[in-house]
N, CA, C and O atoms as a GROMACS GRO file, in nm:
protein
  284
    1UNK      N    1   1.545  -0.436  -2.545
    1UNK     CA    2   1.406  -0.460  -2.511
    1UNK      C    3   1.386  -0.606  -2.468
    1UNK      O    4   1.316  -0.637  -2.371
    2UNK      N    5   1.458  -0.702  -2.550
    2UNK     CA    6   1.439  -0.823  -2.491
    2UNK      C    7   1.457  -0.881  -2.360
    2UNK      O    8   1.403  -0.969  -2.292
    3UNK      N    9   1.621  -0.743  -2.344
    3UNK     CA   10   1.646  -0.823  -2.204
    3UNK      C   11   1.572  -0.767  -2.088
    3UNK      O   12   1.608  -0.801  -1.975
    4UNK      N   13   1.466  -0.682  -2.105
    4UNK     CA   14   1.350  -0.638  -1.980
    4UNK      C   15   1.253  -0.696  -1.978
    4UNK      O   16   1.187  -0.713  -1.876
    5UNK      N   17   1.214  -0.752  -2.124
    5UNK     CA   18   1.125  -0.873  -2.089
    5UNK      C   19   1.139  -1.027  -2.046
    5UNK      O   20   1.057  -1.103  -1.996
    6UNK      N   21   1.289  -1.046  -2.090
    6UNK     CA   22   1.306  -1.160  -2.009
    6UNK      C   23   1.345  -1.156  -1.894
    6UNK      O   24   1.348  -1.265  -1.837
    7UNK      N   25   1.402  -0.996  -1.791
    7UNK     CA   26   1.379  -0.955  -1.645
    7UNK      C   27   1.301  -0.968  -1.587
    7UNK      O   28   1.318  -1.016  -1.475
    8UNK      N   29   1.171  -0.932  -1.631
    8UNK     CA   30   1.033  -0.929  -1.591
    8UNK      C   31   1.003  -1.029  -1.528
    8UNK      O   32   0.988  -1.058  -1.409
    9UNK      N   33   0.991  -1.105  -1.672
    9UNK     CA   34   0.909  -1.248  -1.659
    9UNK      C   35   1.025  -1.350  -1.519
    9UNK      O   36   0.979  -1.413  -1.424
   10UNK      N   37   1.079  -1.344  -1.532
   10UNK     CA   38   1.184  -1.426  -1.452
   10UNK      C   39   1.214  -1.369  -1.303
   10UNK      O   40   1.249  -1.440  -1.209
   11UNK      N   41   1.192  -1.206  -1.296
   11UNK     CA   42   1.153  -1.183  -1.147
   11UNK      C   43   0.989  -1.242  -1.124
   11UNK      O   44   0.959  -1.346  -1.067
   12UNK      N   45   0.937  -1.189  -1.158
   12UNK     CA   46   0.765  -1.275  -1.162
   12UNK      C   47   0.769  -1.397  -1.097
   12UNK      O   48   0.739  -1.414  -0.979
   13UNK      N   49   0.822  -1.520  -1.208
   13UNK     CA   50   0.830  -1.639  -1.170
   13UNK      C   51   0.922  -1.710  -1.055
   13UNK      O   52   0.899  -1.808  -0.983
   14UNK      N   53   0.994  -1.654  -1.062
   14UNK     CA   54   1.113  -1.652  -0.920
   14UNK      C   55   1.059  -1.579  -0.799
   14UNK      O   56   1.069  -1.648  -0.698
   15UNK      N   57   1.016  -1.485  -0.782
   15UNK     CA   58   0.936  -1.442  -0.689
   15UNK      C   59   0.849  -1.514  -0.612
   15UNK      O   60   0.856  -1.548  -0.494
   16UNK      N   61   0.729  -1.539  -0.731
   16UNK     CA   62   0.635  -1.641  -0.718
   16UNK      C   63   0.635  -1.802  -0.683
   16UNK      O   64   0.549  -1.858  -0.615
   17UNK      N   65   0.780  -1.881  -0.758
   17UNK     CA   66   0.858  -1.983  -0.692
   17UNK      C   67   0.853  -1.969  -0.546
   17UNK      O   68   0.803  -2.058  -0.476
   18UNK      N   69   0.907  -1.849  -0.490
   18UNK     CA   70   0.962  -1.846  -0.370
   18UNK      C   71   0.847  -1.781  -0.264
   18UNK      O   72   0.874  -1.735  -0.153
   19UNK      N   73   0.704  -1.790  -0.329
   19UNK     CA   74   0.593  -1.727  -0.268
   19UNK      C   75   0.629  -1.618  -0.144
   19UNK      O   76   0.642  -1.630  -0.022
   20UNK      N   77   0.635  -1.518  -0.228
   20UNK     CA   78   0.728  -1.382  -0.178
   20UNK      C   79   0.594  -1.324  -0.154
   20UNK      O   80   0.508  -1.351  -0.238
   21UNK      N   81   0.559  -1.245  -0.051
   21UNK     CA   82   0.429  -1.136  -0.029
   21UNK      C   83   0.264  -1.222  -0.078
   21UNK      O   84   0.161  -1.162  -0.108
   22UNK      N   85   0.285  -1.383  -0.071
   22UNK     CA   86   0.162  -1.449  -0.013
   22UNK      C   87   0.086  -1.485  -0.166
   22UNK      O   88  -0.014  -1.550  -0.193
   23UNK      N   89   0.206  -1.394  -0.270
   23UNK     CA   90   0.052  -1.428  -0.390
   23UNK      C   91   0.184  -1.473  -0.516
   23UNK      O   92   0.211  -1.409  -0.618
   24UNK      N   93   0.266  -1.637  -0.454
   24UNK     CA   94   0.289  -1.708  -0.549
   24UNK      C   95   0.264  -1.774  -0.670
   24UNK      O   96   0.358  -1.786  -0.748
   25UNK      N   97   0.149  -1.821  -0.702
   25UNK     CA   98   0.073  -1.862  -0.780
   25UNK      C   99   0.046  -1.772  -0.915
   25UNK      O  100   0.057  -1.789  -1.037
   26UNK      N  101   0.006  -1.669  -0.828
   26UNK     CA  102  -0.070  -1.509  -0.890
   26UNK      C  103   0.048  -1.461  -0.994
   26UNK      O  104   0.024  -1.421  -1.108
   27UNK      N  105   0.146  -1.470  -0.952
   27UNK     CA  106   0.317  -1.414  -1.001
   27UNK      C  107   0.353  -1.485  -1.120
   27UNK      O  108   0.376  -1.427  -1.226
   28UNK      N  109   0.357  -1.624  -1.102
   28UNK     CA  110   0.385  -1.722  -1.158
   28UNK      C  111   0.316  -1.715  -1.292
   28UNK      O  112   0.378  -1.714  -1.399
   29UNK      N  113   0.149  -1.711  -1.279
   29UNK     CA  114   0.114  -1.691  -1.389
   29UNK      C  115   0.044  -1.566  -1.474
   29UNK      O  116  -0.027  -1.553  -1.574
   30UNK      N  117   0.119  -1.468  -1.359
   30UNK     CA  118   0.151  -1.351  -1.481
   30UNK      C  119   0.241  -1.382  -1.537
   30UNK      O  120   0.211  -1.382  -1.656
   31UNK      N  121   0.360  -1.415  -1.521
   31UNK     CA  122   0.491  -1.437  -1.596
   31UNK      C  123   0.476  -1.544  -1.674
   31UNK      O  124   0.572  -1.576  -1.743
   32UNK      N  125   0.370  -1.613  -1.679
   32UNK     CA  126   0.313  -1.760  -1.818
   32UNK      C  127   0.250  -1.615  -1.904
   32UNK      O  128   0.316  -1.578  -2.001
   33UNK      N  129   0.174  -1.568  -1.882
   33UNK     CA  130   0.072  -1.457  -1.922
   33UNK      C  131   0.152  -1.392  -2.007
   33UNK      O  132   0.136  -1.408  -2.128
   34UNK      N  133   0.243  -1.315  -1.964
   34UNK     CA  134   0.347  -1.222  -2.007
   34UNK      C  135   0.458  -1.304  -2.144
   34UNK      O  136   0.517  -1.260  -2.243
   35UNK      N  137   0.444  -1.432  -2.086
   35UNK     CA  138   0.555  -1.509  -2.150
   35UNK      C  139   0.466  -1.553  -2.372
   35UNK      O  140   0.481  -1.525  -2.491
   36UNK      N  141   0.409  -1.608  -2.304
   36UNK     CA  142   0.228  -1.643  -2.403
   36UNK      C  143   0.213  -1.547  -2.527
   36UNK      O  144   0.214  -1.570  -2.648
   37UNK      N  145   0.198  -1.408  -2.440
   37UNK     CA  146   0.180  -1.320  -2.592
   37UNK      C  147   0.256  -1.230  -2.598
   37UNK      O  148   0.200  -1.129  -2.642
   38UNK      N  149   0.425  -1.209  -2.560
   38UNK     CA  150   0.540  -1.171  -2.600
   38UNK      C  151   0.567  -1.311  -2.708
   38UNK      O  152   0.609  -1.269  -2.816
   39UNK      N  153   0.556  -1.431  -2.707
   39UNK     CA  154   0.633  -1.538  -2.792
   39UNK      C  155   0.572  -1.508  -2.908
   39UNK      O  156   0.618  -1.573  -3.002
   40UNK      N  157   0.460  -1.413  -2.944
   40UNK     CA  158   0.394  -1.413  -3.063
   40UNK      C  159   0.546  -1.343  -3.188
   40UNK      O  160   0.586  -1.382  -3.298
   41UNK      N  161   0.591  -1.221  -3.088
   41UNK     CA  162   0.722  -1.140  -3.092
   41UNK      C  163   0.833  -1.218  -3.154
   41UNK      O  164   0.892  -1.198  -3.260
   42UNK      N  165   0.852  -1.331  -3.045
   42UNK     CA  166   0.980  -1.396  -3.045
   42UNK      C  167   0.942  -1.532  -3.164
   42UNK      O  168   1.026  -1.619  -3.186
   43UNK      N  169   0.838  -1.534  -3.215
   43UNK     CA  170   0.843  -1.625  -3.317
   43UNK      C  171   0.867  -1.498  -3.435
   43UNK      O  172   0.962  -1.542  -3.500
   44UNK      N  173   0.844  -1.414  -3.472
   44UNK     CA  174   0.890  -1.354  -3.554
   44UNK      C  175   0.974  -1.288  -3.577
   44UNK      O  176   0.974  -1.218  -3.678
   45UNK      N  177   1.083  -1.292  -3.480
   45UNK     CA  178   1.220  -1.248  -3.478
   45UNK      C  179   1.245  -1.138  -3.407
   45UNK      O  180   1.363  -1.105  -3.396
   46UNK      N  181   1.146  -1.061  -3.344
   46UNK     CA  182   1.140  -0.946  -3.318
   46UNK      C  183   1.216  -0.911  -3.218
   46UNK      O  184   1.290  -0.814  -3.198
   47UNK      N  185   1.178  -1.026  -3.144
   47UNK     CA  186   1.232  -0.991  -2.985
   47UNK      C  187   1.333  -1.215  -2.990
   47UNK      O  188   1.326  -1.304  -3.074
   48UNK      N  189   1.406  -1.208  -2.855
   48UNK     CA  190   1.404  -1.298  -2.792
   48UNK      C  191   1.411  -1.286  -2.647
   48UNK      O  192   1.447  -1.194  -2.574
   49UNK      N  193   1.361  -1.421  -2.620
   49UNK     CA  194   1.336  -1.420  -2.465
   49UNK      C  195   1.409  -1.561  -2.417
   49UNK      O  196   1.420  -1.662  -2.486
   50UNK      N  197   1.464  -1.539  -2.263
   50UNK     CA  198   1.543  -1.582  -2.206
   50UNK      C  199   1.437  -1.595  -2.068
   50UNK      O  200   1.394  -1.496  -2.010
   51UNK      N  201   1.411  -1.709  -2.037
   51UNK     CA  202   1.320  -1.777  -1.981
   51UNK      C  203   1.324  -1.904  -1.882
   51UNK      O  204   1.365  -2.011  -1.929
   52UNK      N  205   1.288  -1.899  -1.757
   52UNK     CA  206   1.380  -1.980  -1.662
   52UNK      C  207   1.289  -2.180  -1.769
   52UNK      O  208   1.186  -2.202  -1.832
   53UNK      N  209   1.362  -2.229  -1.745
   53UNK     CA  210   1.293  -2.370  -1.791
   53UNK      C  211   1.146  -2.410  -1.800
   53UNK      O  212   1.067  -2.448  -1.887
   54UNK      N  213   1.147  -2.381  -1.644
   54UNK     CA  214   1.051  -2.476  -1.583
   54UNK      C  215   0.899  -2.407  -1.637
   54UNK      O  216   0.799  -2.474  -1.659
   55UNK      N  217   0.906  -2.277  -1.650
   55UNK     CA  218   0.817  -2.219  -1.665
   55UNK      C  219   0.769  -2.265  -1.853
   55UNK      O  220   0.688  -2.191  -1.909
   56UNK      N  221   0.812  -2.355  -1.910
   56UNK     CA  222   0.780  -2.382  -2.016
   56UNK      C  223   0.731  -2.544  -2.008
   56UNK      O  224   0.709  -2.616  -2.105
   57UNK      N  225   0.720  -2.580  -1.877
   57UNK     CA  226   0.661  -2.722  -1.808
   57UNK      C  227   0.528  -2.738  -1.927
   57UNK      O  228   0.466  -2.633  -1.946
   58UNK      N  229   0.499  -2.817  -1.978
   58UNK     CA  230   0.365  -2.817  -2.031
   58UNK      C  231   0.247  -2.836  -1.934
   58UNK      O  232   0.134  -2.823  -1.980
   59UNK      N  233   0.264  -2.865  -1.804
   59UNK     CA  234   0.172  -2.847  -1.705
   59UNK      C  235   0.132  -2.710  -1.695
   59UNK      O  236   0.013  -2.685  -1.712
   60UNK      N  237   0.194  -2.640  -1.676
   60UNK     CA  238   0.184  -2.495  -1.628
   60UNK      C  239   0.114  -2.433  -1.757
   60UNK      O  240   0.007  -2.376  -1.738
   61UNK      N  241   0.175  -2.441  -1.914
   61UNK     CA  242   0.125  -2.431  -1.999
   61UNK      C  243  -0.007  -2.434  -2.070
   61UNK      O  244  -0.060  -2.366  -2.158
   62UNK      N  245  -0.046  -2.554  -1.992
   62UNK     CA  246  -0.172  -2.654  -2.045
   62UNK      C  247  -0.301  -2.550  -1.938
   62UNK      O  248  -0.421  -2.577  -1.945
   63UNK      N  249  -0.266  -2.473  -1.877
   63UNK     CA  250  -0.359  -2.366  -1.782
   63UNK      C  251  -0.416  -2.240  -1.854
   63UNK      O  252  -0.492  -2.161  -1.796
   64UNK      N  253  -0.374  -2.224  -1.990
   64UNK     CA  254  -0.353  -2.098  -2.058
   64UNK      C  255  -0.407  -2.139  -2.204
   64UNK      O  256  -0.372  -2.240  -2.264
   65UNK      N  257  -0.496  -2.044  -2.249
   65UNK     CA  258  -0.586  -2.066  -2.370
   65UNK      C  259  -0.548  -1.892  -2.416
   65UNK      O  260  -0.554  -1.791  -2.347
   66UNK      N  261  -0.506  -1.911  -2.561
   66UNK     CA  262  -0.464  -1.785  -2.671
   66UNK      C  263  -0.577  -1.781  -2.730
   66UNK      O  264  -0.605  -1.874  -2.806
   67UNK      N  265  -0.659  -1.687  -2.714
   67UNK     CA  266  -0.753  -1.648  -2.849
   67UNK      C  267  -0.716  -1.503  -2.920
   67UNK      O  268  -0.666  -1.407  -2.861
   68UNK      N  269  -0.751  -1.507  -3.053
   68UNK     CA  270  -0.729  -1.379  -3.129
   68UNK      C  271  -0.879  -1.371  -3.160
   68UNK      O  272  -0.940  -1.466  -3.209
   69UNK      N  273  -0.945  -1.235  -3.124
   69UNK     CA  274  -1.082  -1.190  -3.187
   69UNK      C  275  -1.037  -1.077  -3.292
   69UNK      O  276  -0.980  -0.969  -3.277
   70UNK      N  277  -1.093  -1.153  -3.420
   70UNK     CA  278  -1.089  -1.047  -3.499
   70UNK      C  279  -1.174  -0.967  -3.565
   70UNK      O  280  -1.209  -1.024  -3.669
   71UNK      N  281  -1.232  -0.843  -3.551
   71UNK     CA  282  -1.379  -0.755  -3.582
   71UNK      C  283  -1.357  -0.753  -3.709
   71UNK      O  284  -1.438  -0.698  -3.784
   0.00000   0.00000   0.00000
């Protein structure tokens, strides 16, 4: 399981690197998106993820707000 989510995310961002079909950006930060609340996973052992670098830039990071609502 881990290694389709770290497929995912890494076609996404590589794709999107390479602004493939006009919506680079868009790609990029699905694969922050995707990356964000799978790590909830990979802090608890569940999963690990294998993740190109750059995409852990704290620039790119600093674009993305986690909230948990709880009823």
């Amino acid at each position: 399981m881990s290694a389709l989510y770290s497929a995912q995310i890494t076609l996404l961002w590589e794709t999107g690197r390479r602004k493939l079909w006009g919506q680079g950006q868009a790609l990029q930060r699905t694969a922050t998106s995707i990356y964000l609340t799978l790590s909830t996973l990979e802090r608890k052992g569940l999963i690990v993820l294998t993740i190109p670098k750059d995409l852990l830039d704290p620039n790119n990071l600093s674009l993305f707000q986690t909230e948990r609502i709880v009823k």
